[in-house]
Residue, then its C-alpha position, 0 to 999 in steps of 0.5 A: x366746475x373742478x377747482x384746478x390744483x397745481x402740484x410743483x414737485x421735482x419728485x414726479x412719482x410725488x406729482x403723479x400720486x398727488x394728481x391721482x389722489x386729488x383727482x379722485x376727489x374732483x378736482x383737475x390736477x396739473x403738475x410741474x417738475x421744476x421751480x421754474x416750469x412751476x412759477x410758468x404754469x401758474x401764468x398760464x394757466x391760472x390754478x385755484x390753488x397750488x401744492x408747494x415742494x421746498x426742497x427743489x434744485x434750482x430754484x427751491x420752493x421759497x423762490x418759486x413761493x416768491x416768484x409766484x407772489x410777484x404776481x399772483x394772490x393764489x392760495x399757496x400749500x407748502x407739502x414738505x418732508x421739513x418740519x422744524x418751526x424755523x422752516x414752516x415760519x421762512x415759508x409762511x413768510x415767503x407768501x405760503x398760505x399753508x404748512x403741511x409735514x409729508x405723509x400727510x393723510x389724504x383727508x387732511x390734504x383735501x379739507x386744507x385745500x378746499x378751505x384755502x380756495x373757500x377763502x379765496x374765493x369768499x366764500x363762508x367757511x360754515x355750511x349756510x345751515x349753520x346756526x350761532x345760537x347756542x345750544x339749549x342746556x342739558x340737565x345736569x345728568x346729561x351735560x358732559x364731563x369737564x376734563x377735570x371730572x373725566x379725569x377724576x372718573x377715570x381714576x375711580x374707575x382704575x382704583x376699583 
């Protein structure tokens, strides 16, 4: 079954690029253009995860981020074109679960909503393969250069 995304956006080309793009990736995508129809389709209809504007008429993305949590633990994603440490701080602050900086690229997007809902769900971040021992030691003329040697290396490399 399909994670169900909600996108809230007052910019509907923003909604409609979103719903395409996710949907291309599997998951059902509903959108709202409003603060207010927003906080309503999370009652109803009970997404996996939401996709946050902030910059909205109305009722701005803090009041919905806000609204929602009045009532509901869904992971919450703020998207915005805001990126100054002040503005992604009152959003945490407000109940956001994440902080993205439009454009965002679209891999980037799909892995923090796949994490968001993982962690929702409690399910384990690492795949069950995952293995915590450690890796056996490579012989010296193998093991990789620290940054310091790299750099180093560069460096005689460029005096030649």
């Amino acid at each position: 079954m399909p994670y169900k995304v909600l996108a809230i956006d007052d910019d509907a080309a923003t909604t409609e690029l979103l719903s395409l793009l996710l949907s291309t990736h599997g998951f059902e995508v509903l959108m709202a253009n409003s603060g207010r129809a927003g906080v309503e389709m999370v009652r109803r209809e009970s997404p996996d995860v939401v996709i946050l504007d902030l910059m909205m008429p109305e009722m701005d993305g803090w009041e919905v981020c806000k609204a929602i949590r009045a009532f509901s633990q869904v992971p919450i994603l703020i998207l915005s074109a805001l990126d100054s440490p002040g503005k992604v701080a009152s959003a945490l602050d407000a109940g956001a679960d994440d902080y993205l900086v439009k454009p965002v690229p679209s891999g980037v997007l799909v892995a923090r909503l796949l994490n968001l809902v993982r962690r929702s769900d409690g399910q384990p971040k690492q795949a069950a393969s995952y293995d915590a021992r450690p890796a056996p030691a490579l012989p010296s003329s193998e093991r990789p250069l620290s940054e310091a040697q790299l750099e180093l290396s560069l460096r005689e490399n460029a005096q030649r």
